[in-house]
BAFI-3210 file (N, C-alpha, C; in Angstrom, 3 decimals, decimal comma, padded with zeros to 6 digits):
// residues 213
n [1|2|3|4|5|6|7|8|9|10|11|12|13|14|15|16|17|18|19|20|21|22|23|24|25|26|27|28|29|30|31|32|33|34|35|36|37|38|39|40|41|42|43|44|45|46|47|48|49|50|51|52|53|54|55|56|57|58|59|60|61|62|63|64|65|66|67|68|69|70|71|72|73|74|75|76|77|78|79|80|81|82|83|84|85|86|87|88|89|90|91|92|93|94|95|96|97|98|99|100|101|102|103|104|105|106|107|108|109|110|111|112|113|114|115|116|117|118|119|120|121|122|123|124|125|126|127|128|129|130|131|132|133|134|135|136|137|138|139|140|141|142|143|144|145|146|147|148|149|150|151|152|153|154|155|156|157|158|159|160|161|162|163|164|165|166|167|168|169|170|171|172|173|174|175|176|177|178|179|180|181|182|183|184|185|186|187|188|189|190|191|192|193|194|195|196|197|198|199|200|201|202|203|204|205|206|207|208|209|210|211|212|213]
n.u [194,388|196,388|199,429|202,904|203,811|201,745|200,576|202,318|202,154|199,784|200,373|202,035|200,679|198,832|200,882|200,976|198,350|198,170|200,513|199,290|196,842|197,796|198,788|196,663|195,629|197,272|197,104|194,341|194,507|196,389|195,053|192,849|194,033|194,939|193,144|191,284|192,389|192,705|190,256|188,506|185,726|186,370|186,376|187,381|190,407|191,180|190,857|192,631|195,239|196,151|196,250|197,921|200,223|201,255|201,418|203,161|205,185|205,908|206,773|209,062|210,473|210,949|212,840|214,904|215,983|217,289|218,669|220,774|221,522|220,702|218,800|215,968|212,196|212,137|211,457|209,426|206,642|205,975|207,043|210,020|212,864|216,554|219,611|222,378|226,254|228,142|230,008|231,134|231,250|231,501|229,859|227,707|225,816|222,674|220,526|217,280|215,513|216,572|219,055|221,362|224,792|224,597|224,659|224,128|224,480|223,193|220,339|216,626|215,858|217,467|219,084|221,019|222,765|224,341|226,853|227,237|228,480|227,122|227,594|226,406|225,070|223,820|223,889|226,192|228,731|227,232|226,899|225,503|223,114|222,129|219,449|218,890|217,455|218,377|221,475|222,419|223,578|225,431|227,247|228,352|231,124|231,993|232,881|232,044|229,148|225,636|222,928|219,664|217,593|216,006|215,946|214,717|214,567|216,894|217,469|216,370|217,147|217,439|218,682|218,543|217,978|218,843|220,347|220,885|223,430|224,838|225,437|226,317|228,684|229,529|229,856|231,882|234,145|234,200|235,741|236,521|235,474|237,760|236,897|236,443|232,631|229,471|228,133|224,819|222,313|221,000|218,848|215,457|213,060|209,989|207,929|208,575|208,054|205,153|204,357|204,943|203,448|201,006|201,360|200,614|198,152|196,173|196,661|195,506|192,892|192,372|192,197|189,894|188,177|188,603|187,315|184,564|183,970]
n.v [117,575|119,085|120,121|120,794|123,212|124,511|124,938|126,365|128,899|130,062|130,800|132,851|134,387|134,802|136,296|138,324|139,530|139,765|141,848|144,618|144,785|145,444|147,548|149,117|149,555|150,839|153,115|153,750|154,308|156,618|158,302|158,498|159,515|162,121|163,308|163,346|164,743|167,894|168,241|166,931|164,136|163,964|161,776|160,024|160,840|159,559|157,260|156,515|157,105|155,011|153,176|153,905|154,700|151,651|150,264|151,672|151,249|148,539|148,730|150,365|148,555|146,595|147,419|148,588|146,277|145,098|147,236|147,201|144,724|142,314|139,229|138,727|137,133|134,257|132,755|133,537|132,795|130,403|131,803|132,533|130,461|129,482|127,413|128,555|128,453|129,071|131,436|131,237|134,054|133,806|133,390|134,261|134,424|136,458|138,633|138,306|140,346|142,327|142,044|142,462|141,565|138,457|137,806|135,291|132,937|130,515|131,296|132,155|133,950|134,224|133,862|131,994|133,798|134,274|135,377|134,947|135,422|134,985|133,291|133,060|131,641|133,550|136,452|138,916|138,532|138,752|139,868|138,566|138,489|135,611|134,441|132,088|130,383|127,913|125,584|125,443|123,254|122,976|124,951|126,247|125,093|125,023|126,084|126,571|126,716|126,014|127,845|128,853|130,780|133,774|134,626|136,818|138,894|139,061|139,482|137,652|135,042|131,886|129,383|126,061|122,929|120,742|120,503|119,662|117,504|117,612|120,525|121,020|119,486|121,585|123,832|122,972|123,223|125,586|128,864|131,670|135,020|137,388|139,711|142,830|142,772|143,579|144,580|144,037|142,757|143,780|145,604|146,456|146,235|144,915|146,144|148,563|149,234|149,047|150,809|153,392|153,328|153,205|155,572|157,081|156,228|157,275|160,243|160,540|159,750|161,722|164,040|163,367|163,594|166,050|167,008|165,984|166,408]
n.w [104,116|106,670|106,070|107,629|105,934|105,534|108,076|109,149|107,593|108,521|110,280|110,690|109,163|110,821|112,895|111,182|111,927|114,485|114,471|113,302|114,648|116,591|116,113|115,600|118,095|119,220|118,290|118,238|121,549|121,336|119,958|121,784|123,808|123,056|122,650|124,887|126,418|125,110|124,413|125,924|126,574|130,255|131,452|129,356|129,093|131,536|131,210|129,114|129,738|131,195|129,750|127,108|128,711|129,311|127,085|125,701|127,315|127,468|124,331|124,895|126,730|125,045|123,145|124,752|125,328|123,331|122,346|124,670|123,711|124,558|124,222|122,819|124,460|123,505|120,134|117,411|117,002|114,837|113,279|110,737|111,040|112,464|112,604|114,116|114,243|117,296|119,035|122,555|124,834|127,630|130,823|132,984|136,388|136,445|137,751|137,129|137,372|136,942|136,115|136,600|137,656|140,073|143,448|144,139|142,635|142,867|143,566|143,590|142,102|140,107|136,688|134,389|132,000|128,960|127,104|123,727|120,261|117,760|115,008|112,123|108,304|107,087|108,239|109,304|111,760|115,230|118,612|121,479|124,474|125,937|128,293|130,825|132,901|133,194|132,803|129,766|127,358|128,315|128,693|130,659|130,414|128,252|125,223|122,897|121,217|120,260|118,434|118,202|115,781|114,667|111,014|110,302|112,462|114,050|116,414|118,110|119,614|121,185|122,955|122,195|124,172|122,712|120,090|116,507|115,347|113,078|113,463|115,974|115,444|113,441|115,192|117,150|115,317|114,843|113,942|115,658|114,418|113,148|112,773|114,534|116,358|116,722|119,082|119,837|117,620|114,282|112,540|112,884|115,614|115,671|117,060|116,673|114,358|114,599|116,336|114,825|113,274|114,608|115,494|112,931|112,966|114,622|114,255|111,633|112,898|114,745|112,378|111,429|113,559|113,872|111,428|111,284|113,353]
ca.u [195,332|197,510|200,698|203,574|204,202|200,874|200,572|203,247|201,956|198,578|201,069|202,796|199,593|198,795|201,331|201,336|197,602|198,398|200,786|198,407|196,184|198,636|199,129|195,550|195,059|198,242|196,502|193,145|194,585|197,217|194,143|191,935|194,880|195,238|191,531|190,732|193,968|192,183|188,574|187,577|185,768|187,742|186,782|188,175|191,651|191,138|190,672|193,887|196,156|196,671|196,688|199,034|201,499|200,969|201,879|204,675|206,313|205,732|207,696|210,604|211,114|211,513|213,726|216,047|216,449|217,519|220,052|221,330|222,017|220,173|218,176|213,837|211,946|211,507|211,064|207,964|205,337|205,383|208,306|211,274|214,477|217,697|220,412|223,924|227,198|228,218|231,540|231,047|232,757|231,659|228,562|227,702|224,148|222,138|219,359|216,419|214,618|217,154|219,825|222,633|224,969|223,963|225,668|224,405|224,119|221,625|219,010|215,333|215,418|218,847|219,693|222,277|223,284|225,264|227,308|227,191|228,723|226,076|228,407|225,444|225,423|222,825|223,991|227,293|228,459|226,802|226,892|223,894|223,168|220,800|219,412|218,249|217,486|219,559|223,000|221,820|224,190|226,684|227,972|229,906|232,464|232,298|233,758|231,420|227,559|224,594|221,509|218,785|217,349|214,824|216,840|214,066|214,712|217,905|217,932|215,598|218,071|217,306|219,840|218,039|218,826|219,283|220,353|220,738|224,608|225,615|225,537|227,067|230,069|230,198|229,897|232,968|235,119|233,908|236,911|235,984|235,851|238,859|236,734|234,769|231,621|228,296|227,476|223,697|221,853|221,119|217,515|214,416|212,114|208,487|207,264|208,555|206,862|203,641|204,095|205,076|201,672|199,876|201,242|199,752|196,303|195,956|196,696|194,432|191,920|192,488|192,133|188,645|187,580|188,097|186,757|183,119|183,030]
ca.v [117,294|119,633|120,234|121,997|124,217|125,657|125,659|127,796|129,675|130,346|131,169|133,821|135,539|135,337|136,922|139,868|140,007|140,779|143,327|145,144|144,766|146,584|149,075|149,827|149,450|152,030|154,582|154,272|154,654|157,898|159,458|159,149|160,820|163,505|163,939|163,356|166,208|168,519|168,373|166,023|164,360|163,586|159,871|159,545|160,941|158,872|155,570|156,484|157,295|153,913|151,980|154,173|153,929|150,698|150,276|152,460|150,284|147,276|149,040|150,836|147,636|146,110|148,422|148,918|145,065|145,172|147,728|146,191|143,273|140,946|138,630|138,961|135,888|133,450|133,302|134,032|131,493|130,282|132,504|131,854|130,195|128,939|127,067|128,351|128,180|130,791|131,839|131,418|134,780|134,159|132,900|134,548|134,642|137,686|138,847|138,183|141,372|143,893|141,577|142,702|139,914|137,740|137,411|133,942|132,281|129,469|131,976|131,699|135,139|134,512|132,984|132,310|134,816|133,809|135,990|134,782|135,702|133,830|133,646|132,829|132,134|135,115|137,754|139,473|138,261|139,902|139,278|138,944|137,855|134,925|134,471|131,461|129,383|126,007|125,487|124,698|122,228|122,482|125,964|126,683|124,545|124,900|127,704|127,068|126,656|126,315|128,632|128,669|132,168|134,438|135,265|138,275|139,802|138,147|139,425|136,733|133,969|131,181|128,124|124,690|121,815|119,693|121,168|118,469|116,784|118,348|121,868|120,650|119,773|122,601|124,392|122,376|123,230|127,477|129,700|132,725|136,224|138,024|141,092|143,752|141,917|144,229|144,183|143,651|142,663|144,499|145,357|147,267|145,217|145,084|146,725|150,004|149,535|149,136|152,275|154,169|152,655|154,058|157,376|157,646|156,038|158,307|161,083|160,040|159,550|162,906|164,511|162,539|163,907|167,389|167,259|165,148|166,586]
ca.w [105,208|106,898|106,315|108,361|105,530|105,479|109,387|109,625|106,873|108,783|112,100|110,205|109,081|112,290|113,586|111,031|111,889|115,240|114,699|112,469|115,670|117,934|115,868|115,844|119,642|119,583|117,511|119,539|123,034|121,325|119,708|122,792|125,206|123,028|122,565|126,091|127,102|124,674|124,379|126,926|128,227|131,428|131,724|128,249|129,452|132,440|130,234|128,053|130,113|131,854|128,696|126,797|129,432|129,603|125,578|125,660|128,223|126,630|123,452|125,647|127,094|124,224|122,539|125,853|125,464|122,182|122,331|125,440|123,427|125,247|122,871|123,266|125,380|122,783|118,844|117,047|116,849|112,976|112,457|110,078|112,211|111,640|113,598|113,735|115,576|118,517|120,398|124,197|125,271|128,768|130,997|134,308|136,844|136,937|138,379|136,274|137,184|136,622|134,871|137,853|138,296|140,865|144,746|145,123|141,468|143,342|144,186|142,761|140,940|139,227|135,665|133,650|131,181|127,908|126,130|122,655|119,621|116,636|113,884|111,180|106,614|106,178|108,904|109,472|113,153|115,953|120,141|121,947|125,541|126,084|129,485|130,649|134,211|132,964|131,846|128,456|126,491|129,451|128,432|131,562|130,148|126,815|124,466|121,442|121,461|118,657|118,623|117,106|115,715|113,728|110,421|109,949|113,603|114,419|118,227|118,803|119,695|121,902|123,077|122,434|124,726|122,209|118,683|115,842|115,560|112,534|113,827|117,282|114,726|113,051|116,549|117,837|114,512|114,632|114,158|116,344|113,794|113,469|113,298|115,703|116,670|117,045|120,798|119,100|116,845|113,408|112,415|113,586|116,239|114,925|117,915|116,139|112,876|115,216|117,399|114,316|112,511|115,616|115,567|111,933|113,018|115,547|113,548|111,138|113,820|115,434|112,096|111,198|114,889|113,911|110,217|111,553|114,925]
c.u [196,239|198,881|201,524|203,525|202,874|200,146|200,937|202,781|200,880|199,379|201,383|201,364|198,950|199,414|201,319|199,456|197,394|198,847|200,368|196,914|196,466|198,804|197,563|194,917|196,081|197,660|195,457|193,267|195,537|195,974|193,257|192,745|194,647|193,927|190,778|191,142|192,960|191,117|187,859|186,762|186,755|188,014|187,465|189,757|192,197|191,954|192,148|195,075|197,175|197,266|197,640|200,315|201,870|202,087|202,988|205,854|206,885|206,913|208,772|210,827|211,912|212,816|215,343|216,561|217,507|219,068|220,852|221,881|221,635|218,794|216,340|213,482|211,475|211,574|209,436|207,194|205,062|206,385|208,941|212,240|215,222|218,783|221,508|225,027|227,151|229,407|230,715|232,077|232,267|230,228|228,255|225,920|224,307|220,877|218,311|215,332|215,212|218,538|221,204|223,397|224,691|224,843|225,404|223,363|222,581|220,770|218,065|215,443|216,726|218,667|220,852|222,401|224,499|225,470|227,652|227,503|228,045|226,820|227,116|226,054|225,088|222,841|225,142|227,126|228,223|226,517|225,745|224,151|222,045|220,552|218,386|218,007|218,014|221,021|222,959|223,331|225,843|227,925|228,716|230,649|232,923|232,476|233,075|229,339|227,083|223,047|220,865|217,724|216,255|215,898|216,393|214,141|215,655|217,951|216,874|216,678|217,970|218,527|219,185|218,858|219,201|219,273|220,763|222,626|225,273|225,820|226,132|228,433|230,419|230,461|231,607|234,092|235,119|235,184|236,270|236,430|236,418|238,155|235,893|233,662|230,617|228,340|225,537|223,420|221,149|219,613|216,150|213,364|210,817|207,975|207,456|208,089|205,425|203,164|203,998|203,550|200,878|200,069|200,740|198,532|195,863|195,777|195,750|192,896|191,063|191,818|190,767|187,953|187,389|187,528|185,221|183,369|182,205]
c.v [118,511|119,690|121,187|123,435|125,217|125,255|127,095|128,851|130,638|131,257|132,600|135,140|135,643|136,383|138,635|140,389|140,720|141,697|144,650|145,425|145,556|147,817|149,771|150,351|150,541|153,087|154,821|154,988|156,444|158,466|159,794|159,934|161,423|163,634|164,708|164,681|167,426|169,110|167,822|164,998|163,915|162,297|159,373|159,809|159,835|157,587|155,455|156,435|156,140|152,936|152,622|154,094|152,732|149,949|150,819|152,019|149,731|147,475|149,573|149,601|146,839|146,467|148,569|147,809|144,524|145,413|147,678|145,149|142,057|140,620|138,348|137,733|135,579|133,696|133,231|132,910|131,501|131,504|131,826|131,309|129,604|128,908|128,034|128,312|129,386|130,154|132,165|132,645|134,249|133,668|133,378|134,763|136,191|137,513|138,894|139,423|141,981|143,392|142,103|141,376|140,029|137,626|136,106|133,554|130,963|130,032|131,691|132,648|135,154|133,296|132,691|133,302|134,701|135,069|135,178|135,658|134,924|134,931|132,802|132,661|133,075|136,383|137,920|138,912|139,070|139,085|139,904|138,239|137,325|134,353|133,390|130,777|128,278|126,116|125,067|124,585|122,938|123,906|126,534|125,885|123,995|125,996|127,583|126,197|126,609|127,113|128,634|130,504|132,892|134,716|137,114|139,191|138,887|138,686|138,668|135,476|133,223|129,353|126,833|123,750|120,989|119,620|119,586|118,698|117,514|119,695|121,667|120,502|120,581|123,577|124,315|123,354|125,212|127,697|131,320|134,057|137,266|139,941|141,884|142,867|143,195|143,801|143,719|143,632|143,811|144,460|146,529|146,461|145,464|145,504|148,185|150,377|149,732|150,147|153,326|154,342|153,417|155,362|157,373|157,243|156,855|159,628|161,258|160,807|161,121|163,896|164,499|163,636|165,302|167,993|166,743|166,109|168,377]
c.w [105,428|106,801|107,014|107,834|105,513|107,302|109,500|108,950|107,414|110,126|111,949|109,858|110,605|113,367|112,929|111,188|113,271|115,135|114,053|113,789|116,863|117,653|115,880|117,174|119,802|119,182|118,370|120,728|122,571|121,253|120,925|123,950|124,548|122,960|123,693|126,480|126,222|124,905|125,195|126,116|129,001|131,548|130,575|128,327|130,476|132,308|129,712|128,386|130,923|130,463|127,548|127,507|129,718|128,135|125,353|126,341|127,576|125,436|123,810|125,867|125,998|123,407|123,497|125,543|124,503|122,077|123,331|124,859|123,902|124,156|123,987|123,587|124,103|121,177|118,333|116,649|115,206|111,989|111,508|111,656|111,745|112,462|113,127|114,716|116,150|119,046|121,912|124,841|126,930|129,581|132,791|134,907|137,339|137,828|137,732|136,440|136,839|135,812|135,328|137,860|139,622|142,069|144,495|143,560|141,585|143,448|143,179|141,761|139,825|138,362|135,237|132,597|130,377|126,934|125,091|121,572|118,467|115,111|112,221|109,400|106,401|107,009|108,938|111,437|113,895|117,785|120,593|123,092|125,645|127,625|129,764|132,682|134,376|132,410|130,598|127,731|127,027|128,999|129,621|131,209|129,147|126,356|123,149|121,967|119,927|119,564|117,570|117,146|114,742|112,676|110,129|111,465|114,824|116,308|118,979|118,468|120,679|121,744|123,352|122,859|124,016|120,656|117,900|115,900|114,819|113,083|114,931|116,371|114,263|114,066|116,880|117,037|114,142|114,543|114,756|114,952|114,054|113,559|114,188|115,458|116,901|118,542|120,618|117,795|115,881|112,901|113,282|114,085|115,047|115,649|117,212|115,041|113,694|115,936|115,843|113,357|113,564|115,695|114,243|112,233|113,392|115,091|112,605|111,746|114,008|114,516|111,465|112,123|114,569|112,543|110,569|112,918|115,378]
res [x|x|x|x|x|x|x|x|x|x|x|x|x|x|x|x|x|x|x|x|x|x|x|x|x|x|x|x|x|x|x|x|x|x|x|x|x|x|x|x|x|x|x|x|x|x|x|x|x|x|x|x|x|x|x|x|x|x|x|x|x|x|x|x|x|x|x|x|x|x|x|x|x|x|x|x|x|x|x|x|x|x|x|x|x|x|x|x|x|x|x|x|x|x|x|x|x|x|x|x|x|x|x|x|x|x|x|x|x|x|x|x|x|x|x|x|x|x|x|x|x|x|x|x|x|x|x|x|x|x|x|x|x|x|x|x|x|x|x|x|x|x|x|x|x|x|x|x|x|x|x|x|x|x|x|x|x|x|x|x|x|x|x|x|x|x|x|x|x|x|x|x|x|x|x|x|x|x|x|x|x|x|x|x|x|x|x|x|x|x|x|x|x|x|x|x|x|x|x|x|x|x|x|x|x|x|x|x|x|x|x|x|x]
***
């Protein structure tokens, strides 16, 4: 019989089997630009050049998001997580493409946007902005909130509609921290272990290519 604990357990290797997967698909597409840029052939530059830029996005984006302070879509499938309270500094609509506030808060392309302070047991406090399309648990007119979060890549923080009671009390009873607050979260994404994994495959690769070729 299944149990949760070894679901999750299977989720988790899952997930580090993807990123063990990305980093290989990162190394492939570096080694074949520089190969292609080099030695040719041309269709192999051709090939590389879309899907490294492509990859490199993907990881700027991530990264910009980060140190922005704005918290990543979602937590990790079979991740760790862990409720805790948050300071409401503030809650205004942006623009969900570019994250502008919003002229006309009703519009289709605009969310809400929660400044949060996630005062956590196992992190030092740190403010993050969570961006959502609902007023989740009626935060325009409330001054304390619960989130729920990754403890291993805490700028994944998402605001469940409907957190359990105790944590809504301890929410209520928060004392906001008397000291400096991080504007983000503390930590290195996993997208940068996976690029940095691809610049050694690649390298690798590259150096294979000119010892066999």
């Amino acid at each position: 019989m299944t149990t949760p604990t070894s679901t999750a357990s299977s989720l988790r290797g899952f997930f580090r089997l993807f990123t063990v997967v990305s980093a290989l698909g990162t190394g492939l597409a570096l080694a074949a630009l520089v190969q292609g840029a080099v030695n040719g052939p041309r269709w192999l530059l051709m090939l590389a050049l879309p899907v490294t830029a492509l990859v490199l996005t993907a990881y700027g984006k991530a990264a910009e998001d980060m140190n922005a302070g704005v918290a990543a879509l979602g937590l990790r499938s079979g991740g760790p997580r862990a409720f805790a309270p948050a300071v409401v500094n503030g809650v205004r609509a942006v623009n969900k493409e570019n994250g502008r506030t919003a002229v006309d808060g009703q519009a289709v392309n605009s969310v809400f946007a929660f400044d949060l302070t996630v005062v956590s047991d196992e992190l030092p406090p740190y403010r993050i902005e969570v961006r959502h399309p609902l007023d989740l648990q009626g935060l325009l007119h409330r001054s304390r909130a619960v989130v729920e979060y990754d403890p291993e890549q805490p700028w994944r923080v998402v605001v469940p509609d409907n957190p359990p009671r105790e944590w809504l009390a301890r929410a209520a009873s928060l004392v906001p921290p008397a000291e400096e607050v991080k504007r983000r979260a503390g930590g290195v994404p996993a997208g940068v272990r996976a690029l940095a994994s691809g610049v050694v495959i690649a390298a690798v690769l590259l150096v294979l290519v000119r010892v066999l070729g």
